[in-house]
C-alpha positions, 0 to 999 in steps of 0.5 A: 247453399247446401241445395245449389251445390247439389244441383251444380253436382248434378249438373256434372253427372252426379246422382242426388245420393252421389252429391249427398255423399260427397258433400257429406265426406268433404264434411267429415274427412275420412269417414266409415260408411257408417258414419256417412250414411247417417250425415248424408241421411240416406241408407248403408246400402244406399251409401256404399253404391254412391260411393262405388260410383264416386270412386270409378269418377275418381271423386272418392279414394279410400284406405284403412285404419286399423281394422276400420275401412274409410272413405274421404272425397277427393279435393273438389278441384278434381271435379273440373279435371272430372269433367273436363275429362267427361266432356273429352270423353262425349267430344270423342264418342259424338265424332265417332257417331257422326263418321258412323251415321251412314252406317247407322241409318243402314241399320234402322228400318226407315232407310229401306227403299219404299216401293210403289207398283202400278199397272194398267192405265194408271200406270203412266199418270203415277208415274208423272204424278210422282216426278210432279211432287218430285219437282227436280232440278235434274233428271236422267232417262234410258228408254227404249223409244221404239217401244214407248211409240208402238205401245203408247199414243201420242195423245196418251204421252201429252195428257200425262205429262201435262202435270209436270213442270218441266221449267223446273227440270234444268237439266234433262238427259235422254239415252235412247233406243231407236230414233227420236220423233218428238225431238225437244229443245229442252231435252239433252240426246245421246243414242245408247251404245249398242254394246249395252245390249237390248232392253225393252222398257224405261228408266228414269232417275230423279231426286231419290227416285228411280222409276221403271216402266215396261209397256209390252202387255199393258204398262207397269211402272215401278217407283223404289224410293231410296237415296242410296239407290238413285245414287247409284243409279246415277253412276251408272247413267253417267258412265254410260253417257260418257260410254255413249257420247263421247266415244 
């Protein structure tokens, strides 16, 4: 019996020296550590230290007699007030971790963008690549077509992007840069806005990746991975459609 109120104790949080006093002292009444070391069977210092802790659960109280100082544990039904008071405390603390979660991830070194560069001829296959393992239900585009159609063949386009499915995009928004020659009925259109000044190159945002290409020289794509970023990206892709189509 002895062993599965020790193990109910523990349950609540109770150290094994902290259950042995305990049960010792409600034994003995008010009791000198002395005599609760021995009834428990462990050491005086051992003894002192549970009883320290018991007295900050509010298990144990304390007084004098004489010149002698007792220690007496605490009516068992403050156990139940002990816990109740326990699981408050951890409901408290697990709200208050949850509305710090954001920041928290912020902290730890898996949220900082993942970065992938590549150049040459390989440039525009990874980048499909990526938008294939991607596999998104929406995808907005800013590019310069001009540049892509003075750099690029059309033939080196069509074998790229042979690798995605593009049934899978839904939603599929081009703000662009120069006139359009390969218009697709799949694909939403808006000229970009003049005031937003001149830019060479493409910016693509899908799930959490946004890829940047540059085809002067020889093609180089960036590809950052980063929830937050794409996010943000977004954003701004939005308000400058809005800024674009519908003024």
């Amino acid at each position: 019996m002895a062993k599965d109120i020790q193990k109910l104790l523990a349950n609540v949080g109770l150290l094994p020296s902290e259950s042995k006093v305990y049960l010792s002292t409600l034994e003995l009444g008010p009791a000198t550590v002395q005599h609760i070391a021995q009834k428990a069977k462990i050491s005086r210092t051992a003894a002192y230290e549970a009883i320290e802790m018991l007295q900050k659960r509010g298990l144990m109280s304390s007084s004098l007699s004489g010149k002698k100082h007792l220690f007496a544990s605490e009516d068992p039904s403050r156990i139940v007030s002990y816990l109740k008071e326990e699981q408050q405390k951890f409901s408290s603390t697990l709200s208050d971790i949850e509305g710090m979660v954001g920041t928290l991830q912020l902290m730890t070194g898996g949220i900082k963008p993942v970065v992938k560069v590549y150049d040459g001829e390989e440039a525009l296959p990874a980048y499909f690549d990526q938008l294939s393992k991607a596999n998104p239900d929406t995808m907005f585009e800013i590019s310069n077509l001009d540049d892509v159609y003075k750099h690029l063949t059309s033939d080196t386009i069509q074998k790229s992007r042979k690798s995605v499915s593009w049934k899978s995009i839904k939603t599929l928004r081009l703000l662009h840069r120069g006139e359009i020659r390969n218009r697709r009925d799949d694909v939403e259109y808006c000229k970009l806005d003049e005031t937003f000044g001149e830019f060479h190159g493409d910016i693509s945002i899908y799930g959490d990746f946004v890829s940047l290409m540059t085809f002067i020289g020889h093609p180089v794509v960036v590809v950052l991975e980063s929830k937050s970023v794409a996010d943000t990206m977004r954003t701004l892709f939005m308000a400058a459609w809005a800024s674009s189509c519908h003024s």
